[in-house]
C-alpha positions as CSV (number, residue, x, y, z in Angstrom):
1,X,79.4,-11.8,-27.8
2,X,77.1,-14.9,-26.5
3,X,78.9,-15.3,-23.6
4,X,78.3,-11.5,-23.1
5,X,74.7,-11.5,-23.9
6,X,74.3,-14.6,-21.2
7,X,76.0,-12.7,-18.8
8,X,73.3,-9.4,-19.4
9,X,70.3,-11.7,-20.1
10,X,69.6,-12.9,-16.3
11,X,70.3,-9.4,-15.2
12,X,67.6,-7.8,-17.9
13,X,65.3,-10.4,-17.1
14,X,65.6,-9.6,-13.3
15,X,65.2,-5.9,-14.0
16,X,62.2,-5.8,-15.9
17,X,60.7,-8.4,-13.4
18,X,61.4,-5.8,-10.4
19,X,59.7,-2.9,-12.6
20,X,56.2,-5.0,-13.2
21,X,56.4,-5.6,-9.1
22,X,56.2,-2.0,-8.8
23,X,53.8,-1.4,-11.4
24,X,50.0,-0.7,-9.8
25,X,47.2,-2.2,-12.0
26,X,44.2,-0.2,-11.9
27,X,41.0,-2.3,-11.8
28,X,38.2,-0.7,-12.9
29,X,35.8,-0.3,-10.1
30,X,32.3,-1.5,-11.1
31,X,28.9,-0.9,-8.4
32,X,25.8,-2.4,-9.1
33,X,22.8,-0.7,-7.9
34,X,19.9,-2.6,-6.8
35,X,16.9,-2.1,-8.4
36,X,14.0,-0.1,-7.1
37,X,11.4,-2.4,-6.8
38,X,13.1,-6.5,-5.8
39,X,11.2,-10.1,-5.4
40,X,11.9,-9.8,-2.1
41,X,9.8,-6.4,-1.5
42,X,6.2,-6.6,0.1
43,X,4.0,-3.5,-0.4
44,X,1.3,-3.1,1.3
45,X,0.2,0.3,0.7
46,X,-0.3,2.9,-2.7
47,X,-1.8,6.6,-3.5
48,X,-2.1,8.2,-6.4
49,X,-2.2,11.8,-7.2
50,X,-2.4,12.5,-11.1
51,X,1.1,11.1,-12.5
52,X,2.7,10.8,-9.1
53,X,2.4,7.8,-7.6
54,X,3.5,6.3,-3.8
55,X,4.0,2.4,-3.1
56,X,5.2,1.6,0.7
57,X,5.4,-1.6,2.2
58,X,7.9,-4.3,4.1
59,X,10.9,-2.4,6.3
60,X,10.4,0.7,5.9
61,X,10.3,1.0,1.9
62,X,8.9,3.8,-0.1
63,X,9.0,4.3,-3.6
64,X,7.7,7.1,-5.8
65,X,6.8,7.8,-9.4
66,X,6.3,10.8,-11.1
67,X,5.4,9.0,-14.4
68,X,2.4,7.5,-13.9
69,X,4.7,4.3,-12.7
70,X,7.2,4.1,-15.7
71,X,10.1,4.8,-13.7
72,X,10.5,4.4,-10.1
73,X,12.8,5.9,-6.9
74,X,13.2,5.1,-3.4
75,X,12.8,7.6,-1.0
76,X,14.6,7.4,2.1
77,X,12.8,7.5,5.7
78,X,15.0,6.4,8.6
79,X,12.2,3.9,9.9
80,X,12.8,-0.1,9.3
81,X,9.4,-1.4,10.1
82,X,6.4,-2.2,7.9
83,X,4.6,1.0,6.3
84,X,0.8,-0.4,6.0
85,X,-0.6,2.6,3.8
86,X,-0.3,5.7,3.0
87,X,-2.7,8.8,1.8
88,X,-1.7,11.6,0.0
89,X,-3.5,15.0,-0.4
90,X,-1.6,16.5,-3.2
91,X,2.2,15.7,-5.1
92,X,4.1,17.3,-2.4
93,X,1.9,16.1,1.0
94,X,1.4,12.7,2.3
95,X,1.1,10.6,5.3
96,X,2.4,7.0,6.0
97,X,0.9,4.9,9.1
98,X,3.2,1.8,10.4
99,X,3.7,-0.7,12.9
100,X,4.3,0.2,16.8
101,X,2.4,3.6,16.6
102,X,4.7,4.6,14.6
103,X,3.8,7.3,11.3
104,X,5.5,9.7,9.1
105,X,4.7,12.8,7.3
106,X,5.9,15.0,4.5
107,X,5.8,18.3,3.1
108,X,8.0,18.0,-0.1
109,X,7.0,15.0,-2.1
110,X,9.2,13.0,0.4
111,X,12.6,14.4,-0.2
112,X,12.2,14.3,3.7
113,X,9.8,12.4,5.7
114,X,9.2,13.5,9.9
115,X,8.1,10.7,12.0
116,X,5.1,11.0,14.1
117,X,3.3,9.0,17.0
118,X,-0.2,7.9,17.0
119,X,-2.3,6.7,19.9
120,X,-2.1,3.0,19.6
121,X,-3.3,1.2,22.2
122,X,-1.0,0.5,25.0
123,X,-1.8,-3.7,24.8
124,X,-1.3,-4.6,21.4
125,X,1.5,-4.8,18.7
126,X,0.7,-1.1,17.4
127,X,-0.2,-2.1,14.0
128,X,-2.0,1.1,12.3
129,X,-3.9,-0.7,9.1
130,X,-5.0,2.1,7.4
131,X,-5.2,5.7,6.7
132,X,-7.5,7.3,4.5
133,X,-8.7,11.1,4.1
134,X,-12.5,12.4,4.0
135,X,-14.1,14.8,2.6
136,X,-12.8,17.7,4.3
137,X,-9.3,16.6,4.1
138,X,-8.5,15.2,7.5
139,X,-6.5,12.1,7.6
140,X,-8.0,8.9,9.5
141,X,-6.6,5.7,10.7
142,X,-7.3,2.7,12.2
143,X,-5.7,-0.3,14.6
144,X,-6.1,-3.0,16.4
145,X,-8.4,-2.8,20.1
146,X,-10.7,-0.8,18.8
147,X,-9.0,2.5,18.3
148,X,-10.3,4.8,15.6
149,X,-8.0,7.9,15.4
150,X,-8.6,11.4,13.7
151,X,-5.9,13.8,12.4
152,X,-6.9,17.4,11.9
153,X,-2.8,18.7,10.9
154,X,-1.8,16.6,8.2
155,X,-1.1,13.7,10.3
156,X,1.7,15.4,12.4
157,X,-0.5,14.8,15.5
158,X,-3.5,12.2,16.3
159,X,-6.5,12.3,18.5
160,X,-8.0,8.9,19.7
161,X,-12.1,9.2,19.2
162,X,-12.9,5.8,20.6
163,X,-12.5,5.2,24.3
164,X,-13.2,1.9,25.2
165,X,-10.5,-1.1,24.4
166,X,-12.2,-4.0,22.6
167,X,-10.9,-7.3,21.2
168,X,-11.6,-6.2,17.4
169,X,-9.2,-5.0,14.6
170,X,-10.6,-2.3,12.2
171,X,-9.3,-2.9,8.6
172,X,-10.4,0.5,7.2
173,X,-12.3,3.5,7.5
174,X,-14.8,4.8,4.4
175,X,-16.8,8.7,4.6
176,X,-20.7,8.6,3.7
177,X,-20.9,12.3,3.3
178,X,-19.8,15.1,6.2
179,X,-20.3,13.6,9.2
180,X,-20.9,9.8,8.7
181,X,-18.3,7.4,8.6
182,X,-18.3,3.1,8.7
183,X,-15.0,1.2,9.8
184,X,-14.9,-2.8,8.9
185,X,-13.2,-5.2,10.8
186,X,-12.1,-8.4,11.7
187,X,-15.2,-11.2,11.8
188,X,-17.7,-9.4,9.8
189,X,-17.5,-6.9,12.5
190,X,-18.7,-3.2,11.0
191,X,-19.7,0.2,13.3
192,X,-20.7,3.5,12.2
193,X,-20.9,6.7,13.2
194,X,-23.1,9.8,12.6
195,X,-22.1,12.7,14.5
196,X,-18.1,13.1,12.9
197,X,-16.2,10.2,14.9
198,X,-18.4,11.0,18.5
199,X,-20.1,8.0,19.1
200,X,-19.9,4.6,17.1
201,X,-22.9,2.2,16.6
202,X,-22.7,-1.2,15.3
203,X,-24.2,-2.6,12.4
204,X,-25.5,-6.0,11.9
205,X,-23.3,-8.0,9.0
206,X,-24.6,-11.6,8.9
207,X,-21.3,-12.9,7.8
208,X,-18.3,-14.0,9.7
209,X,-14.8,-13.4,7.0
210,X,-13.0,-11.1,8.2
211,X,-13.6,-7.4,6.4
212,X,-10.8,-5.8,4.7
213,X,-12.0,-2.9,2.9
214,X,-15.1,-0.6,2.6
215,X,-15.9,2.2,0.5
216,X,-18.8,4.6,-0.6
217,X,-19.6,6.3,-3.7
218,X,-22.0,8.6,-2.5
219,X,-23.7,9.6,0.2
220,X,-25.5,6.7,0.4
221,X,-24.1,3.6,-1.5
222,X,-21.2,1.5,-0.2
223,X,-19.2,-1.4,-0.5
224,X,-16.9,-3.8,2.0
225,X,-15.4,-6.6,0.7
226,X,-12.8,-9.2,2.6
227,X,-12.0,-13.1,2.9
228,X,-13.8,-15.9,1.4
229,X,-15.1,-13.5,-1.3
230,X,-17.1,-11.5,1.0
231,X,-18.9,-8.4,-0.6
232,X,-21.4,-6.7,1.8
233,X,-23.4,-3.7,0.1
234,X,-25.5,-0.7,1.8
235,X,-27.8,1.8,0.3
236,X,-28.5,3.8,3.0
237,X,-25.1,4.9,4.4
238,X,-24.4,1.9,6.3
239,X,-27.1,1.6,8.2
240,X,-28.1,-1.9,6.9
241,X,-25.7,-4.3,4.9
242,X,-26.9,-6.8,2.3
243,X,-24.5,-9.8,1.2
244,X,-23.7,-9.8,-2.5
245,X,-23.3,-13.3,-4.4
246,X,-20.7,-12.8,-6.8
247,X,-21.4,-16.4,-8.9
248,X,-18.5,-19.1,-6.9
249,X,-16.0,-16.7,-5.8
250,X,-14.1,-17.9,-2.6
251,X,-10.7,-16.0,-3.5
252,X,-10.0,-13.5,-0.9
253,X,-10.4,-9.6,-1.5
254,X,-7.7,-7.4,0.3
255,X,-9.3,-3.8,-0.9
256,X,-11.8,-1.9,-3.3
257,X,-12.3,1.2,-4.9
258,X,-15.0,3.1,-6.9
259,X,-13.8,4.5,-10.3
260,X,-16.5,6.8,-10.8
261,X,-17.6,4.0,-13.0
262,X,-17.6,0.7,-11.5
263,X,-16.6,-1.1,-8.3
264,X,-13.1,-2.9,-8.7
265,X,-11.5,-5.4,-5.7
266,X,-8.3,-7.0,-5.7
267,X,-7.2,-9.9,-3.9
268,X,-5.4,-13.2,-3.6
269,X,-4.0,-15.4,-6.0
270,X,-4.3,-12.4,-9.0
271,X,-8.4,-11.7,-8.5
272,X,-9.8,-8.9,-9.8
273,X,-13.3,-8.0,-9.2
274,X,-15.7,-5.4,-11.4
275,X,-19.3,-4.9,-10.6
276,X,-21.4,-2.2,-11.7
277,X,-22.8,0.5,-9.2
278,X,-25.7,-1.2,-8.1
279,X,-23.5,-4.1,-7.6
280,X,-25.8,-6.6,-9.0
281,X,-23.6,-7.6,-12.2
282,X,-20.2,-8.6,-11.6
283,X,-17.1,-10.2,-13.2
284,X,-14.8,-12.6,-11.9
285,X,-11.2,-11.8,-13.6
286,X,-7.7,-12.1,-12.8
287,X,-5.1,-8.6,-13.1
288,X,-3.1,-10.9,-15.3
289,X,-3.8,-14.3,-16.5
290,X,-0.2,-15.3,-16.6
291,X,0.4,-14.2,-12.6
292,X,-0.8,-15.3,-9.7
293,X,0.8,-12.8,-7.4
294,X,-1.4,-11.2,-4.5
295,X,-2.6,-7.7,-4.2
296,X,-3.4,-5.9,-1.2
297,X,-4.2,-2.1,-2.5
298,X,-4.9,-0.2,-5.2
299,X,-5.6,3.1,-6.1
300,X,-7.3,4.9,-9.5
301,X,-4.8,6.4,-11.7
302,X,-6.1,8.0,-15.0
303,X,-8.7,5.4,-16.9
304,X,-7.1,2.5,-14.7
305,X,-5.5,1.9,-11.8
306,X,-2.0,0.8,-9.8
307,X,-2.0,-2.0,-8.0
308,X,0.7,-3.3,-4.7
309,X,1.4,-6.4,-3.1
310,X,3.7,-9.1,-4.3
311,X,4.6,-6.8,-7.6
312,X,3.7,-3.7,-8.7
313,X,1.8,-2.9,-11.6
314,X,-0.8,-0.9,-13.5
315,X,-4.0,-2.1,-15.2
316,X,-5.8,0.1,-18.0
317,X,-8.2,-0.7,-20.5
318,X,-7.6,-4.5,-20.4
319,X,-3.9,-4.8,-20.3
320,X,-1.8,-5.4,-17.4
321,X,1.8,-2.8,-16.9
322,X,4.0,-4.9,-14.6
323,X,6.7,-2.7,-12.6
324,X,9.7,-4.5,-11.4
325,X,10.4,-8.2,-11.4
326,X,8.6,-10.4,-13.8
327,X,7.9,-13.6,-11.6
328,X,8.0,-14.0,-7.8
């Protein structure tokens, strides 16, 4: 019997090894998704329309939330170049303005974006900076060389209103009422006009930091702020400017909004600015004391407001919401 079951063994042995080689091993197949928002991203750009929410930024990346920023999805657009800003009129329309002239619109909360062209000038790297909307709804955006542009059709096409090519880069466009508007620019430079984007005047700053951002509140009361803690205020629709000293601030401020309330500018290193609406009382402050991460937009959302650039975030009665990665 052993010498028979020493004879069998081998042969067993080599049988059940041929029937594992022919066995297939399933391995599970596991795919990790990326998140939404990555240290790596860049935005540059945010709306905000009630509990929907926009961020674009760095190659061509746009995100949307219809939670007020609790959760987040990418939408995608085709282009790989950086959005600089977008504006939105309601949930389901918006417009996006890039590098190289390039633009895009949609009609359906960006399920599907169209790309347009806008009339950069021929000369420069076709940066478009920003896009805002005035009173009566059109869509606005500005460039490099001087060139102030005017959409009347959602942004699907673009009229240039300035004619002349100049060595200056406007940072962004701000609406005193109907018909007057103020652009601000690189070098202190500012220029307004009074007749709905016709003709363009300039107007004396007295400072030389470049000017990132403007706004008005009314009809008559505005605010620019940009580098070296620059905040420039006017009281009679930008005719004259005044400089505003805001105690030793030196940090630079990339944009500012009104609230309805107050004036609030973010900028580098974490600043955040408040002032009250005669801008005579401010406070120096950081979005969060434990981040140093820059911010380059921001928008009002509710009784605070969301905030892009290195991270993206929401402030709101004193506490800082951060979306996305923890530390950069």
């Amino acid at each position: 019997m052993s010498k028979l079951w020493a004879f069998f063994l081998p042969v067993m042995v080599a049988g059940a090894l041929l029937t594992l080689a022919q066995v297939r091993l399933e391995v599970p197949r596991v795919v990790i998704e990326p998140p939404v928002i990555e240290t790596r991203d860049r935005f540059l750009g945010v709306a905000v329309i009630g509990d929907v929410a926009w961020a674009v930024g760095k190659d061509g990346k746009i995100i949307r939330s219809e939670d007020a920023g609790k959760t987040w999805a990418q939408q995608a657009t085709g282009l790989h170049i950086n959005f600089q800003s977008i504006a939105a009129w309601d949930d389901q329309n918006a417009v996006v303005v890039a590098n190289r002239g390039k633009g895009l619109v949609t009609s359906d909360g960006g399920k599907t974006w169209q790309e347009v062209v806008l009339p950069v000038a021929q000369g420069g790297s076709g940066k478009v900076l920003r896009v805002r909307l005035d009173p009566r709804g059109r869509a606005w955006a500005v460039s490099e060389i001087n060139i102030i542009m005017r959409s009347v059709d959602r942004g699907r096409t673009w009229q240039r209103l300035t004619e002349a090519d100049d060595d200056v880069a406007w940072n962004d466009i701000a609406f005193a009422g109907d018909d007057t508007a103020c652009v601000v620019g690189e070098f202190g430079r500012i220029a307004c006009s009074v007749d709905d984007g016709a003709t363009w005047e300039p107007r004396e700053s007295a400072v030389e930091p470049s000017l990132m951002s403007v706004v008005f509140r009314d009809s008559l009361n505005g605010l620019a702020v940009g580098l070296s803690g620059t905040v420039l205020a006017t009281d009679d629709s930008g005719v004259s400017w005044r400089q505003v000293t805001v105690g030793d601030l030196d940090r630079h401020l990339f944009d500012v909004i009104w609230t309805g309330q107050r004036w609030v500018a973010v900028g580098d290193k974490g600043v955040m600015l408040t002032g009250d609406a005669e801008a005579s009382h401010w406070e120096i402050a950081r979005v969060n004391p434990a981040d140093f991460a820059w911010h380059i937009a921001l928008a009002q959302q509710g009784d605070g407001f969301i905030t892009v650039g290195l991270n993206v975030g929401r402030w709101a009665d004193g506490q800082w919401q951060l979306f996305g990665p923890r530390f950069h």
